[in-house]
N, C-alpha and C positions, 0 to 999 in steps of 0.2 A: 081444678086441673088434677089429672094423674099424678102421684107421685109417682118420683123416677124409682125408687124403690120397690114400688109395686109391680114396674116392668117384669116380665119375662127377657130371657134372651133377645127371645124372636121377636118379640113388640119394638125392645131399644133399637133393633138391626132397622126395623121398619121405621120407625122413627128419623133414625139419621136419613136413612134412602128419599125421605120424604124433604127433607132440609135439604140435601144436596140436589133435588129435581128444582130447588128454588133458584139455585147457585145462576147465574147467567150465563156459564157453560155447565158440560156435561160432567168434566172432573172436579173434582175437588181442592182446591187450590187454598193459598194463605188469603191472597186479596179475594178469590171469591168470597172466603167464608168471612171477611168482613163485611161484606155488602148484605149477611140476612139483617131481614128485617127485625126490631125490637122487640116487636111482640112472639116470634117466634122465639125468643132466646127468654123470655120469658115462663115457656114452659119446661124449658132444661134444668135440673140441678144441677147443682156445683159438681156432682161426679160428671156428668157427661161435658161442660163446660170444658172441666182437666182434662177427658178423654180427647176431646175434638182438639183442644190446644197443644196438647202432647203430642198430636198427631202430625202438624203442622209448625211446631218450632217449640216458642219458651214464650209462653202467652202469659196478659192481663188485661185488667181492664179498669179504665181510668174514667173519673166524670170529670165533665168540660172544664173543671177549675182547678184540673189538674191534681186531683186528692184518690188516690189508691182505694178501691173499692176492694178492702182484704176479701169478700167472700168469694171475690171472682176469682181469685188468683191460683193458679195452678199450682204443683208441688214442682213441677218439671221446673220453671223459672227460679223456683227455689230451691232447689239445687246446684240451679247456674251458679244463682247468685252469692248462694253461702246463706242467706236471711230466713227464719222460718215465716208463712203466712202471716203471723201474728206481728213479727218486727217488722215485716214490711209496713203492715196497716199501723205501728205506731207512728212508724216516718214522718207519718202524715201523708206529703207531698212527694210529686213523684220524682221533682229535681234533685232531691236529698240524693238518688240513686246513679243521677248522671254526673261523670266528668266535666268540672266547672269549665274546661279548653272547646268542652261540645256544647255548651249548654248556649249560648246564641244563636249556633245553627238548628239546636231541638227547639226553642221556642218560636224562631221561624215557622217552622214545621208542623211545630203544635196549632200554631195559631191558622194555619192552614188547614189542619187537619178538622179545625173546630166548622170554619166554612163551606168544607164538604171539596176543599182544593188541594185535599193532600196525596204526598208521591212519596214515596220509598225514603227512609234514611237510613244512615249506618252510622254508629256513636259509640263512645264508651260506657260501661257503666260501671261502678265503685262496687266491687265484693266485698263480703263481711270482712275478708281478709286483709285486706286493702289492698289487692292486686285489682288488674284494671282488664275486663273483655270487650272483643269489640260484638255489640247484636246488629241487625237488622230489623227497624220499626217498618211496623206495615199497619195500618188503622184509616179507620174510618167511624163518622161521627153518625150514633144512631138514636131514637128518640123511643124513651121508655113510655109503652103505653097503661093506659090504668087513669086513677084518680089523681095519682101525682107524676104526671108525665114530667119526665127528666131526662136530659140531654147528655149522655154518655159517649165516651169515644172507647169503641171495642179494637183491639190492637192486639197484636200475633207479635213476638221477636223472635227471630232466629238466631242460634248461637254459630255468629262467619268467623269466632277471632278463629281458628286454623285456615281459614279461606285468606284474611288479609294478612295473616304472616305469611302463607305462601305468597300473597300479592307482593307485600315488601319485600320478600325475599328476592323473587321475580325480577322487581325493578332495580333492587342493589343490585342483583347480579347483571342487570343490562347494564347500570351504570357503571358497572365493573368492567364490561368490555369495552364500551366506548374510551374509559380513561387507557386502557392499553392498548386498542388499537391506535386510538389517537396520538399517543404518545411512545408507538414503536417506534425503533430504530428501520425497521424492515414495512414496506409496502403489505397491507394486505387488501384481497379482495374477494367478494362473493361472485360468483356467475351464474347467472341462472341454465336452464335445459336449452334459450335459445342463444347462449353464448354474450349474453349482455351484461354490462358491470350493473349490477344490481347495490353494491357496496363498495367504494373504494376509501382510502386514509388519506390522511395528509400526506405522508410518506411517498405512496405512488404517484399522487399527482403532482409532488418535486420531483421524484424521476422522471415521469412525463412531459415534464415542463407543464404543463396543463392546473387546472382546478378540481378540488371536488365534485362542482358542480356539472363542470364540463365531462368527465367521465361519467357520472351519472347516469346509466341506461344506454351508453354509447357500446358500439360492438366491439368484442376483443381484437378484432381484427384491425381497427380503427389503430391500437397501439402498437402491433407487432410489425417487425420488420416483412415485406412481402416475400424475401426469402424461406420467412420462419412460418407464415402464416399455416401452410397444411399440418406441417408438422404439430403447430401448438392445438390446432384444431384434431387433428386423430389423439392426444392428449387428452383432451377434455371430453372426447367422445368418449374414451376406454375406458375413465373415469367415474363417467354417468352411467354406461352400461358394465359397471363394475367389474372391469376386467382387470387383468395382473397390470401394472404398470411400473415404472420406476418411482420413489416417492418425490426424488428431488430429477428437475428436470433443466436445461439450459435451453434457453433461448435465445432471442435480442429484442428489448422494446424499441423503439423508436419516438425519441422528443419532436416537440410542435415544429423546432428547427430544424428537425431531421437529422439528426444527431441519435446514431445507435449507441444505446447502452447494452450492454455484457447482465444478461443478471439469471439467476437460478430459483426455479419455483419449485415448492412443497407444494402439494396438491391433497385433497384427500373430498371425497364424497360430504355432502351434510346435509341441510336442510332450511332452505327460509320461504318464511311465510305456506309452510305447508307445504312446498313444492321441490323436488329435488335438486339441486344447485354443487357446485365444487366451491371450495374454500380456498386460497391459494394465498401462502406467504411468497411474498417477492422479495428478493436479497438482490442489490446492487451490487456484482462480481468486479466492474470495471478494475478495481483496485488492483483485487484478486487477480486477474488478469494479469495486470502487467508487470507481477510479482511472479506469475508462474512463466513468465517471457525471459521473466529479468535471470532465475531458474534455468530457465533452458537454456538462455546463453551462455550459465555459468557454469551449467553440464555440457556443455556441447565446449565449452574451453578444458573442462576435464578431462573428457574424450579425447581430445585431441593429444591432451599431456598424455594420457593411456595409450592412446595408438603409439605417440612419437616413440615410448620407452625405448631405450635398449634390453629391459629387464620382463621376462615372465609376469604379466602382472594377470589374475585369475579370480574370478570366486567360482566355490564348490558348493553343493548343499549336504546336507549329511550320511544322505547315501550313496554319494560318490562320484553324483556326476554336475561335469564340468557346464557351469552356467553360463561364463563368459570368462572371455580369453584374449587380451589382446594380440597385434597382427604377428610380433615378433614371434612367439610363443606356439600361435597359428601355424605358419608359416614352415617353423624350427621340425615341427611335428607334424606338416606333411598333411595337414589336416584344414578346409574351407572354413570361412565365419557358418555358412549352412549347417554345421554337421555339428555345431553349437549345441549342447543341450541330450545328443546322444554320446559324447564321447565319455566313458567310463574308467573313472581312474585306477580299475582294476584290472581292465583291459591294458594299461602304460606301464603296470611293477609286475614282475615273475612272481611267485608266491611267496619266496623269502622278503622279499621287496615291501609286500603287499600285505603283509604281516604284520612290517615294521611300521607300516602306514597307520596301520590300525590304531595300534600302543601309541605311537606318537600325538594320533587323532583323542583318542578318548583325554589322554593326561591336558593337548588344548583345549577340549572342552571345560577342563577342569578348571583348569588357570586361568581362561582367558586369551592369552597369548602365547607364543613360543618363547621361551625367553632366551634359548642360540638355533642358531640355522642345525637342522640336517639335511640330510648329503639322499636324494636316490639316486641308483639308475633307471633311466626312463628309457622306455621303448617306443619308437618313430613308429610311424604309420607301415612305413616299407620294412620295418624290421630291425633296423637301424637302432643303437642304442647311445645316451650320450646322460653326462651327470650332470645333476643338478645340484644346488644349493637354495633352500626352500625357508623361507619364516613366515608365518600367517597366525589372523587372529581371529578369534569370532565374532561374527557380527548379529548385534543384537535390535530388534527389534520391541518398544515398548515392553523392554527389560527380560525379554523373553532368546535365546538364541535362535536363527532361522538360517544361516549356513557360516561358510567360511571362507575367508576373504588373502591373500597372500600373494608376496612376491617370491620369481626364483630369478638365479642367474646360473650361464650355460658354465658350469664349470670343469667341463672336460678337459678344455687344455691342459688347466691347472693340474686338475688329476693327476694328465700325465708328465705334467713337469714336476712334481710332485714323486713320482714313481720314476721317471729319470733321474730324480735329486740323488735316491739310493741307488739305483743300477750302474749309472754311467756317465761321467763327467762331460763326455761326447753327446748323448742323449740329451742329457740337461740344457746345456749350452742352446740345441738346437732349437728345440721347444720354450724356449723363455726368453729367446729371443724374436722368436715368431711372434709370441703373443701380443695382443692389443693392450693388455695389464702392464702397471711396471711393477719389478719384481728385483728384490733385495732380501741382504741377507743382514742381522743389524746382530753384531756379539760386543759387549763391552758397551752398549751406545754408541758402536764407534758403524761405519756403512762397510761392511766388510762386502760385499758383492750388489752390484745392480747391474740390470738389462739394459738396452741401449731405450727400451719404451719410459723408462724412468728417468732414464739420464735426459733423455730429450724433453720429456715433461718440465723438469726444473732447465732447462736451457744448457745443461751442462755437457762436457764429454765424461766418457764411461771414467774416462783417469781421473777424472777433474773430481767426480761428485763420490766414490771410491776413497777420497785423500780427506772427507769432512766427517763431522761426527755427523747422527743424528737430527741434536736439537740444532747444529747450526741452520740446517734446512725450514726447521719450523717457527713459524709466527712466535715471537717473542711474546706476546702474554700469555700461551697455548703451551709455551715448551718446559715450563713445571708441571705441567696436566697430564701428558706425551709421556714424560720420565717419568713421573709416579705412575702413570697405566702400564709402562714397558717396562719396571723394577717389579710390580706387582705381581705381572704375568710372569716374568720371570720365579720367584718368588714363591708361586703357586703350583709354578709346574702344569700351567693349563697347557688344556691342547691344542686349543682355536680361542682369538680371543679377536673379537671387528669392531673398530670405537670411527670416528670422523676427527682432521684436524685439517689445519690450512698449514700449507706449506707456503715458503717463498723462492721465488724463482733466482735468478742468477738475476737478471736484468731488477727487481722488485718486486717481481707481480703475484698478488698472492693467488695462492693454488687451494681449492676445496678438493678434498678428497678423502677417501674411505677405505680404509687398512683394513683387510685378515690377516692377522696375522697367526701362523703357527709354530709349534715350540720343534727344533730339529736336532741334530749333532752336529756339526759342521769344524774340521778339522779336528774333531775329539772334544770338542768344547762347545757346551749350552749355548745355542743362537736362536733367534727367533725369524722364520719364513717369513717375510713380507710381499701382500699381495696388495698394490697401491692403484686405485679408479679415481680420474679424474672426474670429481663430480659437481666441479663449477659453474657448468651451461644447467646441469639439473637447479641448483642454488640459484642461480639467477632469475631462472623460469619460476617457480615459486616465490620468490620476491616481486616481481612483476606484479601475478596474480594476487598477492595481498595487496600492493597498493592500489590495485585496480579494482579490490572489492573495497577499498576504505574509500576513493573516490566516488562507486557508486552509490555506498550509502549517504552520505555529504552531500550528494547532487538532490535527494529526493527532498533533503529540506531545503537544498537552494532553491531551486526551481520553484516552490509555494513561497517565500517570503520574494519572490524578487518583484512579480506582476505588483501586488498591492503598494508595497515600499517608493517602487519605480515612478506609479500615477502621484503619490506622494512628492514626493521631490520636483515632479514635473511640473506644481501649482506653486512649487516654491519658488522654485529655480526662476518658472515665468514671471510670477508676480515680482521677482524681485528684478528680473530685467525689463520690466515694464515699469519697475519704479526709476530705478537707474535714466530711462529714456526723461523722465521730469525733471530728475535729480540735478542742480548745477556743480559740476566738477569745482572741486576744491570743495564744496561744503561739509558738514558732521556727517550730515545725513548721508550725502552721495559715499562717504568715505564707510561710513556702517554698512551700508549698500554692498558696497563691492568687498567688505570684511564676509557679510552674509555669504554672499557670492560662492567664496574662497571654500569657507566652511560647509555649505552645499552643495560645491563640486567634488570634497575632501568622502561626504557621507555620497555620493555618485558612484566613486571611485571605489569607496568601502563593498558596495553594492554590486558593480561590474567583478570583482574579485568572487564573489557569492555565485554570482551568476553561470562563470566560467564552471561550476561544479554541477550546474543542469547536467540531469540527463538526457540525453539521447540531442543535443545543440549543435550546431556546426560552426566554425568561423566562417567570417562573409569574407570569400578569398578574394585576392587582389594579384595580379602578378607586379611585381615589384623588383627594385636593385636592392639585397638586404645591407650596402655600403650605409646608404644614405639612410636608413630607418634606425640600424646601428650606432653610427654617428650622434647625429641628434640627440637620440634616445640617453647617450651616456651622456651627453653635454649639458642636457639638459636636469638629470640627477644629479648633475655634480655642483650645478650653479651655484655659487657663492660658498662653496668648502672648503678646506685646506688640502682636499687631492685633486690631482690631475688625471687625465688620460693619454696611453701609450698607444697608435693604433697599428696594427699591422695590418693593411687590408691588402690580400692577390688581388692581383690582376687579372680582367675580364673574369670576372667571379660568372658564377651562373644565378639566372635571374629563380627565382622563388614564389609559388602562391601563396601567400599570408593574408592572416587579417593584421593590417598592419599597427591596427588599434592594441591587439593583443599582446604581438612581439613585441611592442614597444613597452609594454608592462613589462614583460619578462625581463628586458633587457636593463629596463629601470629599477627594478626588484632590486637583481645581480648587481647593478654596480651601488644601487644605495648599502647591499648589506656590504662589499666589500670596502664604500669609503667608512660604513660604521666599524669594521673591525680594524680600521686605521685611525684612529682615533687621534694619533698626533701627525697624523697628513701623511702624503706617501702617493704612489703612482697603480693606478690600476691600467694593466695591461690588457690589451684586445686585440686576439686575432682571427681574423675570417677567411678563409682557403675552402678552395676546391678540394672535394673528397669524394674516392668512389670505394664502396666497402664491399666488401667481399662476402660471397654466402655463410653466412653462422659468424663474422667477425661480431656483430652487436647479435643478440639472441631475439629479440624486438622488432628487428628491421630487415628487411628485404635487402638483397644484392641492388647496389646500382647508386646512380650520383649524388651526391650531396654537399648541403654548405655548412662547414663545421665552426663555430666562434665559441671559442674559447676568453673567458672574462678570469684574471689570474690577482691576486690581491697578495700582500708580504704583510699580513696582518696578524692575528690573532692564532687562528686557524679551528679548528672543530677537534673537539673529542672524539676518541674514537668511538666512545659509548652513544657519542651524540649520530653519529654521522648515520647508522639505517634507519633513524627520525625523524632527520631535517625535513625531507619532503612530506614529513604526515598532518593532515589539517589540523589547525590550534595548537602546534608546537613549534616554543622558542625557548632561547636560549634565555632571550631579554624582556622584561619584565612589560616594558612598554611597547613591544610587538605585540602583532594580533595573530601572531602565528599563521597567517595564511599566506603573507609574501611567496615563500616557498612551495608551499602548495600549488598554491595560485599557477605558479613556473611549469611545475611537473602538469597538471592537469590541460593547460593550455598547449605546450609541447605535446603533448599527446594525441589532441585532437586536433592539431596539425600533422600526426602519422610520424613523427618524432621522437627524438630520445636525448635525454638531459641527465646529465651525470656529475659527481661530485669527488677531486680525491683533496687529501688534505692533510697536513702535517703542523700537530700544535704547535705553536711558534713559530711556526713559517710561513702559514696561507696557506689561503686551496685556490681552488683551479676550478672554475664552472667549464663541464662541455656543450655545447646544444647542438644536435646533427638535425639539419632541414633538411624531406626532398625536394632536390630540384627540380624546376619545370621546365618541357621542352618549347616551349610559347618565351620568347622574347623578348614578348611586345610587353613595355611599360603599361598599364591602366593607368591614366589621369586622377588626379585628386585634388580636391578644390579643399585648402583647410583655411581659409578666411575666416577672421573671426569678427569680424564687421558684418552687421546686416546691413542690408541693400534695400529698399522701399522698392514695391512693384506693383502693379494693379494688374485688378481681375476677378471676375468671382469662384471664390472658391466655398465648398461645401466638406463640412467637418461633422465627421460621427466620432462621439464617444460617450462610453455609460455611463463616466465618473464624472458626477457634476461640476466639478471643481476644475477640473481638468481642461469640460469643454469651455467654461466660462474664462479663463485666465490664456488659453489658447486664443480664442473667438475675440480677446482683447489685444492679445500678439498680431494677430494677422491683422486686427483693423489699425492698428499703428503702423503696421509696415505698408500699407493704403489698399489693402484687399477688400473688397464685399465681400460677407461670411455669410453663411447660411449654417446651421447646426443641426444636427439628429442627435439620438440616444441610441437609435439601435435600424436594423438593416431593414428594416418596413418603413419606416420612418425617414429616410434617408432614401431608399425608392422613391418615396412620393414626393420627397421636396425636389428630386432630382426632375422627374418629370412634368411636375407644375412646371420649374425652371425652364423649360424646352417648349412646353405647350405656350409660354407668353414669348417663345423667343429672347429669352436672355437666359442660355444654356451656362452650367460652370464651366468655370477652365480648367480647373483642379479637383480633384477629391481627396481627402484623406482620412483613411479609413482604420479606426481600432480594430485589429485583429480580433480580439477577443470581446464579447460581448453578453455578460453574464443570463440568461434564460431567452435570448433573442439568436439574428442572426449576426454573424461577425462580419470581417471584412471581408475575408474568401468568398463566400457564401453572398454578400454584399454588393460582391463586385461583378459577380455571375449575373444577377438583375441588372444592373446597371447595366452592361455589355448588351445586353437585349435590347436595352431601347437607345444606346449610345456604344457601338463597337470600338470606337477611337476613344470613349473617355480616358483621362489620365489618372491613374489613382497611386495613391503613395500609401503603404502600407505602415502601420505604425503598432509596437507592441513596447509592453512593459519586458516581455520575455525576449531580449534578444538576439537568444540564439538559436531561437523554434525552425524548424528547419524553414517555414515559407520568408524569414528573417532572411535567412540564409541564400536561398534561393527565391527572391520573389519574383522574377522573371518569368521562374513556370507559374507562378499560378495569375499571370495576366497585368502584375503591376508594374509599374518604372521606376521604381524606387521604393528604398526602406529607412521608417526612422526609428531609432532606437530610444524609447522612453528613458530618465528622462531628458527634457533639450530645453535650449533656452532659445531667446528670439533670433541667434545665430545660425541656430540648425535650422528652424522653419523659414528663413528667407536664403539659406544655403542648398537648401531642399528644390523651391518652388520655382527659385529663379530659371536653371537649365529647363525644369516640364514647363515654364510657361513660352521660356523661348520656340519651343518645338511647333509652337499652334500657328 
């Protein structure tokens, strides 16, 4: 043979061209060039061997027993590897170089390779360093020709470890998405080009009501509301043809039940499996929703407090113009709500005016707020000019200012009674008694002058209130407060100084109200101007609205603990009035029975208290005589105490829609707290009368008829510090209250369009008010309050989710002598309904859980049912009692409501009237 040495260039070049025409294709490949034949490799030297191996990866070459044949072995490998040639071949063996984790699967492999049946591996191998790469073995078994033909396996490795760290990397990173998609809070989904879910999460298919599976490849359209459907689609088009679009977008899905969800999608272009597709987080807004409901009603009650003002109320922005305005202010100025936004507060002050506005603007910027009123003159629309009195503050947004916010009031007249004070005692007189303000003059703290508007404020005549000091007019805890603000301003020599205090009236009644007062001369001696506003209806109206937001927020956790609490008690309650029916009277058992009972109707009642603080609930009205609900209701609080009751009740009272379950609370609350603040016995008084109230007499309630009871106790009586508390949730005085009696009162009152009031004097008692309106309907409603079941027959069908429920239920009815049939949910209750009819033994009854966790409920329930039976009867049933189809379930098709939970009383109180009707 040639030595390779002896080649030229051009011979070696011919040489390979010649090997690679051998190859089984046309290029040159790893596994081809393990297919040449042995004897061709026979006239290569070890440079061209390295050449060709070097060319193709990190070469060597092994004989079939697995022993390193050093002369074959490239330099390229040995570099991989860290080992030079020579340590390789002392190895010995070619194991020594594999990963003992790989080394099963390489002897597989090998032993493959030796048979002429080997395939591709990828393994580790042990560098000098002892760091570990990953190669790729490619080999095949060739047979050395000559005198000592020997059986070699010629083998290529590639260096992939950067190929399989990008692989692993690869796959943590999918397993990194999957764990966060799977585990969002938020829906997410892929869509391809033809609007199909190609990916959806756990997440969407519980808003769905639906599966993984089920979404799978299903079209979006399939989920969205059909009102939403174009809209969501030009979406996902503007997306894909990569046009501007909004990122987060609102829609409505629609559940299996048909139940629309509220929810808001992130969108954005991506890419799967090669093909252009949208990405889309889905967020569940419902919440959201009815949080910005809850929002707007509680602006839309702001507004109205804005409209009603008597006072200027405004915001401006910092170059001057007028943003909003309420009507008074509107109106005063000659100006429409339209012209909103162009009116210029530079266009309303002369230039001296408008000057002062300036100075006065920048130093509120400064501060924050104004800390005393000043005074413009403003100019009307027609020309007209009239003074004001102005405080405002700035309002800030995420800590930044973005305008200015302020009240005024009209104070022209004052101006000019103010300017009559110095002119003319004639002048004066005129003007300050015209006014709407009451107006005094206070020297010594003694009342040296008032208007006939202040004297009639406090109930007095001009002589009467003229002959008192001061403090005798003011609330006794307020009038150290009063005297050191009126010696201080005296004192100061201030020139305007406006504080708030409560006066009392001639008859008691206390008076809110808000003094300017100014410093003047008055017969030669230091006196101070008093300008006094009745600001009591404003006081009230703002009290209102706080306990009306403290209710609201109270109702959002009632309303979730009551449904699951409710089906609770309902398995109790049954079971134990199912055990009672075994039980024989007089024994242990039947006597723990009806202890259970007791304490099970105690945790009911706990419950219905909770309940009453739902949002958005109604009472299930009744028209009713409130004598006889009244009555009762105290007699039965009172049973075995040391008080009695006093009644006063009118004659021919007016009849009342109640729920009568509710006022009887109320009425039980009132006299148990009034017999606990008599603790050594005593007489609670009660009286009920006709009342027709006058517009703006209660600030709460409309003009027009009502029934007033009044509940009056000589007990204890309330702190004053206590009394703007008593009606707030989770507060008492006593330790062993659960503070919600009273609550309970006001809230319920309430949602009867009501008003309940408290006054009270320590050591002496209070006095509960409760104003009902009355109804013009007459007619008595019937009430069945038996508390004996009755046995009935018939077949009746019963849906509910909660297993327990329907099993101790299903056991009620079959003891009171019903056939029962049972569902879980409103598909299922279909079919058994209509099997029922298709054998001719239709129900007679249905009773239907409103609510039905990922299925259809009762509404929805009852709709099917009507299709194939127009006349069925169905009794609607909820843990939520006071939802409004609770409330009203007439309109939505039923003949009755029962409220979770009930014992075997209610279900045979229930069923008897709808089975009489068939």
């Amino acid at each position: 043979m040639t030595s390779m040495s002896r080649l030229t260039k051009t011979q070696l070049i011919d040489k390979v061209s010649v090997l690679q025409k051998k190859l089984d294709g046309s290029a040159c490949s790893v596994l081809q060039f393990a297919r040449l034949e042995a004897g061709d490799l026979d006239g290569l030297s070890n440079c061209l061997i390295s050449e060709l191996a070097g060319t193709f990866g990190y070469g060597l070459v092994m004989e079939a027993t697995g022993k390193l044949s050093g002369d074959r072995l490239n330099m390229i490998f040995s570099e991989i590897s860290g080992y030079s040639v020579e340590e390789i071949s002392e190895l010995g063996e070619w194991k020594a170089l594999i990963y003992p984790d790989d080394m099963l699967h390489y002897r597989r492999h090998f032993n493959k390779l030796i048979t002429g049946h080997g395939d591709v591996l990828e393994f580790r191998i042990i560098c000098k360093d002892g760091s570990l790469k990953w190669v790729r073995d490619i080999g095949r078994p060739q047979k050395r020709k000559g005198a000592h033909a020997q059986l070699i396996i010629l083998g290529v490795l590639q260096d992939v470890n950067d190929f399989k760290e990008a692989e692993y990397a690869q796959s943590e990173s999918q397993d990194n998405f999957r764990l966060l998609a799977e585990n969002a809070h938020d829906g997410l989904i892929i869509i391809d080009s033809e609007f199909r879910l190609v990916y959806a999460n756990q997440r969407i298919a519980v808003m769905a009501g639906s599966t993984v599976e089920a979404l799978h490849n299903c079209n979006v359209d399939d989920i969205i509301h059909v009102d939403e459907k174009i809209n969501v689609n030009n979406y996902l088009k503007s997306i894909i043809a990569r046009l501007e679009v909004p990122f987060q977008f609102q829609t409505i899905l629609v559940r299996n039940d048909g139940v629309p969800v509220p929810v808001e999608l992130s969108a954005a272009e991506t890419f799967w499996e090669g093909q252009t597709a949208v990405a889309a987080i889905v967020r569940d807004i419902a919440e959201r929703k009815m949080q910005e409901q809850v929002l707007k009603d509680t602006l839309e009650r702001y507004r109205a407090l804005f409209d009603r003002s008597t006072s200027w109320v405004f915001i401006y922005d910092f170059r001057g113009t007028i943003l909003e305005a309420n009507g008074v202010m509107l109106s005063t100025l000659g100006y429409s709500k339209n012209e909103l936004g162009q009116i210029k507060i530079a266009e309303l002050l002369d230039r001296g005016e408008y000057a002062k506005f300036e100075t006065d603007t920048e130093k509120l910027k400064k501060a924050g707020k104004q800390e005393e009123p000043v005074e413009y003159t403003v100019r009307k629309k027609d020309g007209g000019t009239i003074c004001i009195e102005s405080e405002a503050s700035v309002i800030y947004e995420k800590g930044k200012p973005i305008a200015i916010q302020g009240i005024a009031r009209d104070i022209t007249e004052r101006k000019k009674a103010e300017e009559s004070l110095y002119e003319s005692e004639e002048k004066y007189r005129e003007v300050v008694e015209r006014t709407n303000d009451g107006i005094c003059i206070i020297q010594d703290m003694q009342i040296a002058f008032a208007n006939t508007t202040f004297a009639r404020m406090l109930e007095y005549n001009v002589e009467e209130l003229t002959a008192k000091k001061l403090l005798d007019c003011i609330e006794p805890d307020s009038a150290q407060s009063v005297a050191s603000t009126i010696s201080s301003f005296f004192n100061d020599r201030k020139k305007a100084l406006r504080f708030e205090a409560t006066f009392v009236s001639k008859s008691g009644t206390k008076k809110d109200v808000e003094l300017n007062v100014s410093y003047i001369q008055f017969e030669g001696k230091p006196a101070a101007l008093g300008f006094i506003r009745d600001i009591t209806e404003k006081r009230q109206i703002e009290k209102e609205l706080q306990n009306s937001q403290k209710f609201e927020s109270i109702g959002v956790l009632a309303g979730g603990i009551a449904h699951d609490f409710n089906n609770i008690l309902t398995a109790i309650l049954g079971n134990i009035s199912l055990g009672l029916t075994e039980a024989e009277k007089g024994t242990k058992i039947y006597d723990s029975l009806q202890s259970a009972l007791k304490a099970s109707k105690r945790a009911r009642n706990l419950t219905q208290q909770l309940i009453t603080f739902s949002k958005g609930g109604s009472p299930v009205m009744q028209t009713t005589s409130i004598a006889d609900v009244v009555r009762d209701s105290a007699h039965f609080a009172l049973h075995g105490a040391n008080v009695v009751c006093s009644f006063e009740l009118e004659d021919n009272l007016w009849k009342v829609a109640i729920d009568t379950g509710q006022i009887s609370q109320v009425i039980n609350n009132l006299v148990l707290n009034a017999a606990q603040a008599m603790p050594d016995g005593g007489t609670v008084d009660i009286s009920v009368a006709n009342v027709r109230l006058k517009k703006g007499e209660v600030v709460s309630l409309r003009a027009g008829r009502y029934i007033k009871i009044v509940i009056k106790d000589t007990g204890s009586g309330i702190d004053d510090k206590d009394l703007p508390k008593i009606f707030d949730p989770f507060f008492s005085t006593r330790q062993s209250s659960s503070g919600l009696g009273l609550a309970t009162c006001y809230s319920i009152i309430k949602q009867h369009k009501g008003h309940i009031s408290v006054e009270s004097t320590v050591g002496k008692g209070s006095a509960f008010s409760i104003l009902l309106p009355a109804t013009e309907n007459d007619e008595v409603e019937s009430q069945n309050d038996t508390d004996e079941s009755v046995l009935g027959s018939g077949n009746i069908l019963l849906m509910d989710d909660d297993p327990i429920v329907l099993k101790v239920a299903v056991q009620i009815l079959s003891t009171l002598g019903y056939t029962v049939a049972s569902a879980v949910n409103g598909q299922e209750a279909t079919e058994v309904f209509k099997a029922a009819r298709d054998k001719n033994e239709p129900f007679d009854a249905v009773i239907l859980d409103l609510t039905i966790v990922g299925g259809m409920g009762g509404v929805e329930t009852l709709k099917k049912l009507k299709e194939l039976d127009p006349n069925v009867k169905a009794i609607v049933s909820s843990g939520y009692s006071n939802v409004p189809v609770m409330a009203n379930y007439r309109e939505y098709g039923f003949v009755d409501c029962m409220a979770k939970p009930y014992v075997m009383a209610d279900l045979s109180k229930k069923l008897l009237p709808v089975l009489k009707e068939k």
